[in-house]
TORDRENMI-88357 format. One record per atom (N, C-alpha, C): x, y, z; residue in one letter. Coordinates in steps of 0.02 Angstrom, whole numbers, plus 50000, padded with zeros to 5 digits. Example, Ala and Ser with C-alpha at 12.3 -4.5 7.8 and 13.67 -1.06 7.14 Angstrom:
! TORDRENMI-88357
506604971650390a
506154977550390a
506604983550390a
506424988850354s
506844994750357s
506455000250394s
! end
This chain:
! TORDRENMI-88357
469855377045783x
470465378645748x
470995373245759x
471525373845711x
471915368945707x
472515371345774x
472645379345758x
473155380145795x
472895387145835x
473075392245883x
472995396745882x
473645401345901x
473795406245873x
474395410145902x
474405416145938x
474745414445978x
474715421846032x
475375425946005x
474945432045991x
475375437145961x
475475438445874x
475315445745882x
475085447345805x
475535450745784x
476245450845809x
476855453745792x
477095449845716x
477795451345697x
478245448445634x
478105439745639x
478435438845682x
478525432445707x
477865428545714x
477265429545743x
476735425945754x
476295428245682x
476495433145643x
476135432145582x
476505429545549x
477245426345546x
477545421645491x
477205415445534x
477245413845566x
477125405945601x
476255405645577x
475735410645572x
475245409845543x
475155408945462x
475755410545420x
475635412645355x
475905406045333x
476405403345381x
476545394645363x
476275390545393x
475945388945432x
475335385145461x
474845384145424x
474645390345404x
474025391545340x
474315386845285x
474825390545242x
475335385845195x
475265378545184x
475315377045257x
475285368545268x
474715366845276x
473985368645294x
473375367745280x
472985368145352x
473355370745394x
473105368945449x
472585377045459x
472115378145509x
471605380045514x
471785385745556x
471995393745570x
472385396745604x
471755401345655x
471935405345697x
471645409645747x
472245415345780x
472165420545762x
472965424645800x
472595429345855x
472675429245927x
472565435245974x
473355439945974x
473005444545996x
473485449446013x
472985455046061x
473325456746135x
472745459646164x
472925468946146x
473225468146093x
473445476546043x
473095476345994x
473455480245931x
473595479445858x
474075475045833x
473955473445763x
474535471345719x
475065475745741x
475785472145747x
476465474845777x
476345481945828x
476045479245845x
475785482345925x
476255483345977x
476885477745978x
477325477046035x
478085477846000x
478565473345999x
479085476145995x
479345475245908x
479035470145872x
478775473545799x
478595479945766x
478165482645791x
478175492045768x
478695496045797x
479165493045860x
479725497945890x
480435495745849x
480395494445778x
480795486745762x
480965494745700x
481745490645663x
481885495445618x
481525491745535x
481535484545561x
481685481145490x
482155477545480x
482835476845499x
483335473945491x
483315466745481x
483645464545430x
483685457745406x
484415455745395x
484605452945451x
485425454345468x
485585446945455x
486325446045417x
486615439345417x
487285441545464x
487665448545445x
488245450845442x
488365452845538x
487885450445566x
488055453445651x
488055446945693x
487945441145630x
488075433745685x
488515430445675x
488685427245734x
489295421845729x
489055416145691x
489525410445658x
489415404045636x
489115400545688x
488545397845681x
488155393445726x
487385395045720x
487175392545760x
486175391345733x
486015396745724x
486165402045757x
485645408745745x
485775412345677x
486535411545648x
486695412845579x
486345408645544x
486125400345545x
485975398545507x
485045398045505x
484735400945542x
484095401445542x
484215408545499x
484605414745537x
484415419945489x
484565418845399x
485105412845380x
485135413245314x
484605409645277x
484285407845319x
483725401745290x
483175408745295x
483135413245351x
482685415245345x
482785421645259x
483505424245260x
483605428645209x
483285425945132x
483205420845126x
483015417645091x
482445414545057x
481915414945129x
481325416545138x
481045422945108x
481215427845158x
481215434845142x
481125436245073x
481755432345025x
481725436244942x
481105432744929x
481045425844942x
480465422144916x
479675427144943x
479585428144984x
478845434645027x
478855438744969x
479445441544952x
479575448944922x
479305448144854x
479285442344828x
479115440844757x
478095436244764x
478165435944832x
477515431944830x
476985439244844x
477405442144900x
476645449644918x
477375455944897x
477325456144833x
477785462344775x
477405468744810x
477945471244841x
477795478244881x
477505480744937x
477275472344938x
476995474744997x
477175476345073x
477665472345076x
478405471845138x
478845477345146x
478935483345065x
479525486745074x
479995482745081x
480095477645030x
480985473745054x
481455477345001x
481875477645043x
482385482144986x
483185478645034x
483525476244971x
483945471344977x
484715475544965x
484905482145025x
485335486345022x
486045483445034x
486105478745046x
486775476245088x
486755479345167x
487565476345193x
487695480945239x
488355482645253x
488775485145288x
489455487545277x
489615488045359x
490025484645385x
490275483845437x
490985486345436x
491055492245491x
491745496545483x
492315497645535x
492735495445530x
493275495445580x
493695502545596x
493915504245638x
494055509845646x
494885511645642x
495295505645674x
495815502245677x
496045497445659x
496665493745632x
496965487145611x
496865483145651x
496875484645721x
496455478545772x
495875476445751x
495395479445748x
494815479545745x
494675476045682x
494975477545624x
494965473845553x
495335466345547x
495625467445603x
495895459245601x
495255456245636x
494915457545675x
494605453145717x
493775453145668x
493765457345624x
493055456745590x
493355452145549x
494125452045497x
494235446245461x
494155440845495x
494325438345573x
494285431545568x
493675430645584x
493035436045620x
492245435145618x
491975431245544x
492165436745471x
491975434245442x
492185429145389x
492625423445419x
493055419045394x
492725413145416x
492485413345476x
491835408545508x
491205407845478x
491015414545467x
490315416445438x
490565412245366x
490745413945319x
490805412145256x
490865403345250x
491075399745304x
491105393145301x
490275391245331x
489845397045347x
489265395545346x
488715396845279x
489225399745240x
488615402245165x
488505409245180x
488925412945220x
488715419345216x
489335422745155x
488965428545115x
489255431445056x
489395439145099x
490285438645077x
490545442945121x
491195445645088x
491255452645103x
491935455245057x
492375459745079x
493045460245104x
493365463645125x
493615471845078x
493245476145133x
493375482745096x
494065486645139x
494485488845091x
494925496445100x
494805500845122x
495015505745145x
494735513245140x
494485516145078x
494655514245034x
494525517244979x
493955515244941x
493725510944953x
493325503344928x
492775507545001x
492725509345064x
492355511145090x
491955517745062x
492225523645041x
492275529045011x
491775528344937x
492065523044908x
491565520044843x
490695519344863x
490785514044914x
490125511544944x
489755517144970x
490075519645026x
489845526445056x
490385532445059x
490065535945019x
490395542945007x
490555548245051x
489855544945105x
489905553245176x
490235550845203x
490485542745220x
490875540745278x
491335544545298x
491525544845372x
491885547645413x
492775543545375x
493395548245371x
493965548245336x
494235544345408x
494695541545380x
495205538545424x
494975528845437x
494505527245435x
494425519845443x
494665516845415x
494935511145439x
495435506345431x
495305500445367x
494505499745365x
494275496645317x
493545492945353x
493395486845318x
492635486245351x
492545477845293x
491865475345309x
491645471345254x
490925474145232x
490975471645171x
490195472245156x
489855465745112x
489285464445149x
488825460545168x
488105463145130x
488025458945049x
487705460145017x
487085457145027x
486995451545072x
486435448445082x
486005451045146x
486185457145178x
485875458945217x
485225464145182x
484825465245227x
484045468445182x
483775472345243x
483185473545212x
482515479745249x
481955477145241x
481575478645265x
480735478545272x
480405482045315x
479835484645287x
479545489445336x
478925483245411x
479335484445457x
479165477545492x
478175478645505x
477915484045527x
477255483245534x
476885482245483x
477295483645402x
476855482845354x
476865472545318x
477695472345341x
477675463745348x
477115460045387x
477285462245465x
476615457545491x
476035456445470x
475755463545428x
474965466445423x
475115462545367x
475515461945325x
475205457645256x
475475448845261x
475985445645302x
475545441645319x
475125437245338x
474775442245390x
474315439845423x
473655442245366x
473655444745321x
473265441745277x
473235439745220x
473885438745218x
473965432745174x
473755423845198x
473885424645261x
473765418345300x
472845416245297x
472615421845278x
471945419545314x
471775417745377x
472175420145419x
471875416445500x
471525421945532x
471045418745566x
470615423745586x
470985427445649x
470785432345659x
471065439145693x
470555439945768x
470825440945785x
470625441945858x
470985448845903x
470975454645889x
471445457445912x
471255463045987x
471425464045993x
471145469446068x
470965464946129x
471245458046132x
471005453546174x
471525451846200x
471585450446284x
472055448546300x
472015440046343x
472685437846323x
472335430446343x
472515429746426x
471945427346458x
471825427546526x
472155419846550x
472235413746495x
472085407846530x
472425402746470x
472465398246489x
472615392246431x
472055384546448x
471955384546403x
471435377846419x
471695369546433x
471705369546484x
472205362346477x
471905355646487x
471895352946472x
471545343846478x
471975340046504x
471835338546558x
472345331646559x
473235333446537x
473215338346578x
473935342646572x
474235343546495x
473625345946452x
473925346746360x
473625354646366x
473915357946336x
473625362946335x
473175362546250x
472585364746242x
471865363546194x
471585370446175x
471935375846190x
471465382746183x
471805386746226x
471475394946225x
471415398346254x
470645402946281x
470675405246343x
470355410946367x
470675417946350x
470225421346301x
470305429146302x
469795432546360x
469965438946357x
469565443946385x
468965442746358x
468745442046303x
467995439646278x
467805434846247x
468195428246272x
468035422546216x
468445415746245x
468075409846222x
468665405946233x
468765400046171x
469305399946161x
469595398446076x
469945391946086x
469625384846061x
469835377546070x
470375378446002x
470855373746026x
471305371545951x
471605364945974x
472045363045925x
472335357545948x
473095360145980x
473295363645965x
473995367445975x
474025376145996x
474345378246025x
474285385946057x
475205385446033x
475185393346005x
475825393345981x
476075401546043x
476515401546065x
476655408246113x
477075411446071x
476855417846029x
477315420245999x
477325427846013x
477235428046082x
476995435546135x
477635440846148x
478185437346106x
478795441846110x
478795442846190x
479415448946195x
479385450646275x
478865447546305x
478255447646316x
477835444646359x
477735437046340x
478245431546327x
478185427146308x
478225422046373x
478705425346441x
478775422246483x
478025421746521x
477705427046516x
476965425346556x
476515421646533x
476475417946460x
476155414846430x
476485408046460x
477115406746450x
477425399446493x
477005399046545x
477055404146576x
476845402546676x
476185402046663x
475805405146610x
475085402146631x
474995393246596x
475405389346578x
475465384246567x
475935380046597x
476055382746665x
476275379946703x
477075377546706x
477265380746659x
478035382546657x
478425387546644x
478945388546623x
479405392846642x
479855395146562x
479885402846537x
480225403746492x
480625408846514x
481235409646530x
481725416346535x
481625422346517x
481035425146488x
481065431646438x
481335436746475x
481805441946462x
481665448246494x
481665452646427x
481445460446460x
481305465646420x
481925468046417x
482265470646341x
482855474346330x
482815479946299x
482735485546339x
482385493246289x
482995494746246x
482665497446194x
482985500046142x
482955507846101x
483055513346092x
482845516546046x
483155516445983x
482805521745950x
483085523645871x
482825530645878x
483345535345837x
483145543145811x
482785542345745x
482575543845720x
482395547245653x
482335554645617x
482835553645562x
482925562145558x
482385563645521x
482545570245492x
482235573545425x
482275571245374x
481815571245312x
481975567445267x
482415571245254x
483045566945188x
483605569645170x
483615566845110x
484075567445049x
484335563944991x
484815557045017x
484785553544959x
484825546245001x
485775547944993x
486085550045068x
486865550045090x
486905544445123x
486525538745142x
486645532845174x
486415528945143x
486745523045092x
486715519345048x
486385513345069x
486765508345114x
486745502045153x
486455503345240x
486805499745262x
486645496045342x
486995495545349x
487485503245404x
488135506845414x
488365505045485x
488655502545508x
489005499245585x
489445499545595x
489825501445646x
490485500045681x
490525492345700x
491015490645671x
491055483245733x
490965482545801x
490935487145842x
490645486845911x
489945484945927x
489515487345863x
488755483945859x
488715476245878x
489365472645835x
489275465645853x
489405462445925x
489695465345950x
489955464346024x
489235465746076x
488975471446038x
488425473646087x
487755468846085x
487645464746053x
487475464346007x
487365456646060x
488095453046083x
488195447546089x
488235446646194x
488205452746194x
488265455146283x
487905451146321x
487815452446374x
487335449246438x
487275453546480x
487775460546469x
487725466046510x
486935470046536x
486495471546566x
486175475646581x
486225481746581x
486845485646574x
486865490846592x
486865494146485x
486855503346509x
486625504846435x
487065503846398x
487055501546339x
487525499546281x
487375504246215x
487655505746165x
487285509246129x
488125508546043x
487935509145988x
488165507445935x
487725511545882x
488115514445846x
487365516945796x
487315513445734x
486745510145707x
486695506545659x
486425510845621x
486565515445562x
486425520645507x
486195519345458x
485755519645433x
485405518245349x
484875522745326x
484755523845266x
484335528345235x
483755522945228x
483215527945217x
482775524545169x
482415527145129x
481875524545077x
481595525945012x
481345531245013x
481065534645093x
480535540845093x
481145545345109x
481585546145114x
482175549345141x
482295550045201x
481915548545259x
482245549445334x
482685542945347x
483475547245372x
483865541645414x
483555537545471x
483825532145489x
483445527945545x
484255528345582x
484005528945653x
484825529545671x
484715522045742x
484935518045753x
484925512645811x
485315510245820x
485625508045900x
485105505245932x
485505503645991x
484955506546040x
485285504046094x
484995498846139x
485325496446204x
485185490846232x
485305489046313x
484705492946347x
484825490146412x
484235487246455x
484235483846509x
483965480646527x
483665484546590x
483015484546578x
482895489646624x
482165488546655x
481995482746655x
481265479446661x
480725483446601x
480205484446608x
479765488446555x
479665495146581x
480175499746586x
480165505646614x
480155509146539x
479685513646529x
479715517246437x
479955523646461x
480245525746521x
480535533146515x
480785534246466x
481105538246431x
481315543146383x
482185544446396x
482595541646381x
483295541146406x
483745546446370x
483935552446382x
484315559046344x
484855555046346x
484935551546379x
485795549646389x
485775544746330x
485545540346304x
485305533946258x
485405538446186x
484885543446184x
484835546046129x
485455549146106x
485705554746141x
486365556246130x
486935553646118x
486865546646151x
487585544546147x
487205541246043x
486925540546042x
486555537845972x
486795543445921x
486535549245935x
486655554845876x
487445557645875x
487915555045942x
488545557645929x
488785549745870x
488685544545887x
489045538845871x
488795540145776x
488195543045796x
488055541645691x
488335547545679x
488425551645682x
488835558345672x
489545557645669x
489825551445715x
490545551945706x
490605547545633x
489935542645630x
490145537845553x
490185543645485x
489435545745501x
489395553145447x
489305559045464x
490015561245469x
489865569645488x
489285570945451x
489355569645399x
488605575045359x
487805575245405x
487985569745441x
487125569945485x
487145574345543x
487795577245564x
487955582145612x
487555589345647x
487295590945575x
486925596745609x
486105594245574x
486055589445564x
485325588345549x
484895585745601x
484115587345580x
483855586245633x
483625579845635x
483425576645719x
482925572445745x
482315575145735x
481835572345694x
481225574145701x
480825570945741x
480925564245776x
480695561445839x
481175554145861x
480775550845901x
481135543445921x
480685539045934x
480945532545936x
480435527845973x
480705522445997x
480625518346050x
480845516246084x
480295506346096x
480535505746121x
480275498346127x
480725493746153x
480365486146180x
480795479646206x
480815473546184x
481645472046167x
481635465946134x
481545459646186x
481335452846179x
481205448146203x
481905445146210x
482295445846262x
482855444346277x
482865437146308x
483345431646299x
483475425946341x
484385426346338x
484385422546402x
485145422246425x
485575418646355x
485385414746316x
486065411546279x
485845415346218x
485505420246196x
485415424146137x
485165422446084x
484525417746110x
484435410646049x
483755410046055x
483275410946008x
482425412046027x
482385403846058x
481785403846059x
481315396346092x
480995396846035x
481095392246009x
480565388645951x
480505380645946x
479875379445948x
479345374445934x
479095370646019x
478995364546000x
478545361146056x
478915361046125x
478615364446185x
478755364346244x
478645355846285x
479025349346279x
478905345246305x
478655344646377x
478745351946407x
478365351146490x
477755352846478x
477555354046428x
476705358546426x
476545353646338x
476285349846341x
476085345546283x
475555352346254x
475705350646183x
475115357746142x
475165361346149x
475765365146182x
475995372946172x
476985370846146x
476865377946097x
477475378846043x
477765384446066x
478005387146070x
478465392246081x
478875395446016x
478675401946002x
479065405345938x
479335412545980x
479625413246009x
480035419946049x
480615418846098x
480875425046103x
481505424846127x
482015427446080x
481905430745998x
482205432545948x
482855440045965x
482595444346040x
482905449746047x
482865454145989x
483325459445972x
483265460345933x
483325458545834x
483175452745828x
483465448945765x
482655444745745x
482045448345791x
481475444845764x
481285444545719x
481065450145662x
481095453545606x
481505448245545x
481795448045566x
482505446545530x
482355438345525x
482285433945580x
482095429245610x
481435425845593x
480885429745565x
480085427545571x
480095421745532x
480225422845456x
480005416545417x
480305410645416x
480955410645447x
481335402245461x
480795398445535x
480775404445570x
480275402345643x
479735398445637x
479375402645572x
478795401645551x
478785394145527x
479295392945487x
479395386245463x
479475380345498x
479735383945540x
479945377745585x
479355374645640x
478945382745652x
478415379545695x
477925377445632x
477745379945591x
477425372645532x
477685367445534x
478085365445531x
478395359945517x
478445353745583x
478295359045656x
478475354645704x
477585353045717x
476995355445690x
476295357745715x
476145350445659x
476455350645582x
476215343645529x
476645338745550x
477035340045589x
477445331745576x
478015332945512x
478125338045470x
478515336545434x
479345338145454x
479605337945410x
480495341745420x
480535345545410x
480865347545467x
481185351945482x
481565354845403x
481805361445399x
482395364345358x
483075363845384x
483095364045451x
483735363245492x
483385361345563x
484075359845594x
483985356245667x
483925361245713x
483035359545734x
483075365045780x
482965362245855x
483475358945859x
483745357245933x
484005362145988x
484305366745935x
484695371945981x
484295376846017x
483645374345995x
482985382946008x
482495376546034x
482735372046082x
482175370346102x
482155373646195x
481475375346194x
481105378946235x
481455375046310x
481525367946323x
481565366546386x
482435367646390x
482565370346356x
483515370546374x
483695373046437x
483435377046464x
483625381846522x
483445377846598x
483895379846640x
483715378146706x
483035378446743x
482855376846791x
482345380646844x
482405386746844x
! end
């Protein structure tokens, strides 16, 4: 094989579906399923409207862009549905400080519009009375993320390897050339780590070092309902949370309907190594915060939750492409929660760094050796 990728999540099936693209010869392990890890614990979100001006806004607009282009190449098969989103202030403080957020954003190409109260009320009808005003952010979207990866990774054609976990990296003359699975061992010219959360143990078996930690998260999901949540509903506190370093629990409710009718309610954020307990305190503070946006979700039910960990690094900025301490290994993780959202600019970029060609943008800022010892 030309390349092989570790990890059969969003992210390591866009970096396969553009590799393929560019002609190169693909192989994907994953020692799960397709979105097996923090991809199936994922809502979908395809966010422009929760980043500051700077690289990670401008990978997600390159990636939004991508996205429409998938949506028209595999028609239905993604679930992309291109809702907007509506970011809501509670107070005149609070609305001053999202105007000058998105006064930055817009000198980056983000499409953005200052709403009223009344102008909120239009957009969303159940909203909670009294907010100060909000923006809304038409270029934000959905996708159903396990049904993204699954299609494609076969759209890519790369062969599948899945229920295998990789034990080893093959190295020559300090390049890394392959991997060892649990039942196999797979030569390429390039090994791409796109192991999400577990991205830092793939470094160390190549003899270096990636920051990852695990950042648990849940989401509620109600009953289905008639569609009372239009967009991709937030307090401005989401963005703050959003931008933290804190460990301790954080929580914001990000509200949206979808096509089958159950609300998705998310998301919270603490750092807690890979502990999957079941957090009452997480959840609750979740179902009061979407309840205060729309009373109407107040007495409806949770019909379950799910929970999962984003691939966290200290400056909030994935690792993507060639690891110069480990020749022949690439690096595509570190996305947190914005992988989803994130896959197909990633994807591009590790094509692009695997042929030799250019780049779409400078991805200096996501290179893998940035960090200390």
């Amino acid at each position: 094989m030309d390349v092989v990728i570790i990890g059969a999540g969003v992210v390591g099936a866009a970096c396969a579906y553009y590799a393929s693209r560019s002609g190169l010869s693909v192989a994907v392990v994953d020692r799960g399923p397709v979105a097996g890890g923090t991809t199936g614990a994922g809502e979908g979100n395809l966010l422009v409207s929760d980043k500051e001006a700077g690289p990670e806004l401008d990978l997600a607009l390159l990636s939004a862009r991508l996205w429409q282009d998938l949506s028209a190449e595999l028609p239905g098969a993604v679930e992309y549905e291109p809702k907007g989103g509506l970011v809501v202030a509670p107070d005149e403080t609070t609305l001053k400080a999202l105007r000058h957020f998105a006064e930055g954003q817009r000198t980056a190409g983000v499409v953005c519009a200052e709403v009223g109260p009344e102008g909120l009320r239009e957009l969303e009808p159940h909203l909670a009375p009294g907010l100060a005003g909000g923006f809304h952010y038409p270029q934000d979207a959905q996708v159903q993320p396990a049904q993204a990866a699954a299609q494609l990774l076969r759209a890519s054609g790369a062969t599948m390897h899945l229920g295998e976990e990789v034990t080893g990296l093959l190295l020559e003359s300090g390049t890394v050339r392959g991997v060892r699975t649990s039942r196999r061992t797979l030569r390429a010219a390039a090994v791409v780590n796109a192991a999400g959360t577990w991205g830092g143990r793939i470094a160390d078996l190549a003899g270096t070092t990636l920051p990852v930690l695990p950042r648990r998260g849940f989401v509620l999901v109600t009953e289905p309902l008639p569609r009372v949540v239009r967009h991709k509903v937030y307090a401005a506190d989401y963005i703050a949370d959003v931008a933290s370093d804190s460990a301790a629990l954080q929580s914001s409710a990000v509200v949206e309907g979808t096509p089958s009718g159950p609300v998705l309610i998310g998301a919270t954020r603490e750092r807690v190594g890979f502990d999957r307990t079941l957090s009452t305190d997480a959840l609750r503070r979740l179902a009061a915060q979407a309840a205060a946006l729309f009373p109407v979700l107040a007495d409806v039910r949770a019909l379950r939750t799910y929970h999962g960990f984003r691939p966290y690094l200290p400056d909030h900025l994935p690792a993507i492409g060639p690891d110069p301490r480990a020749p022949g290994l690439l690096h595509a993780c570190g996305h947190e929660g914005a992988g989803i959202g994130l896959a197909p600019a990633t994807g591009v970029l590790v094509a692009a760094a695997l042929t030799g060609a250019q780049p779409p943008l400078d991805p200096a800022p996501f290179r893998p050796d940035r960090f200390g010892p």
